[in-house]
C-alpha positions, 0 to 999 in steps of 0.5 A: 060708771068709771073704770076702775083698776086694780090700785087705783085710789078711790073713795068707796062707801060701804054696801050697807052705806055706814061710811065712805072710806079711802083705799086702793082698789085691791082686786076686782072680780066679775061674777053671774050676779055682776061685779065686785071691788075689794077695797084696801083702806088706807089704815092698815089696820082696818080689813078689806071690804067688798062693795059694788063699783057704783058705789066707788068714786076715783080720789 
């Protein structure tokens, strides 16, 4: 698994897998059930979206 960091550009797909969107890596939070990454996409009208760091590829 890659380090992501916060800004970093990636590629991430969704939890439920329905696309893979590009963004920056907006925050990342550790919690008891494992890591989280809120995904900004790059369309500025589209909200940020949680999903897993394994399921992120660096872009």
């Amino acid at each position: 698994m890659t380090q992501l960091k916060k800004g970093q550009s990636v590629k991430a797909r969704t939890i439920r897998g329905t696309a893979t969107i590009a963004g920056k890596v907006q925050e990342i939070i550790e919690t008891t059930k494992g890591l989280w990454v809120t995904v900004q996409p790059n369309d500025k009208d589209a909200k940020p979206f949680k999903t897993r760091p394994a399921l992120c590829t660096p872009a």
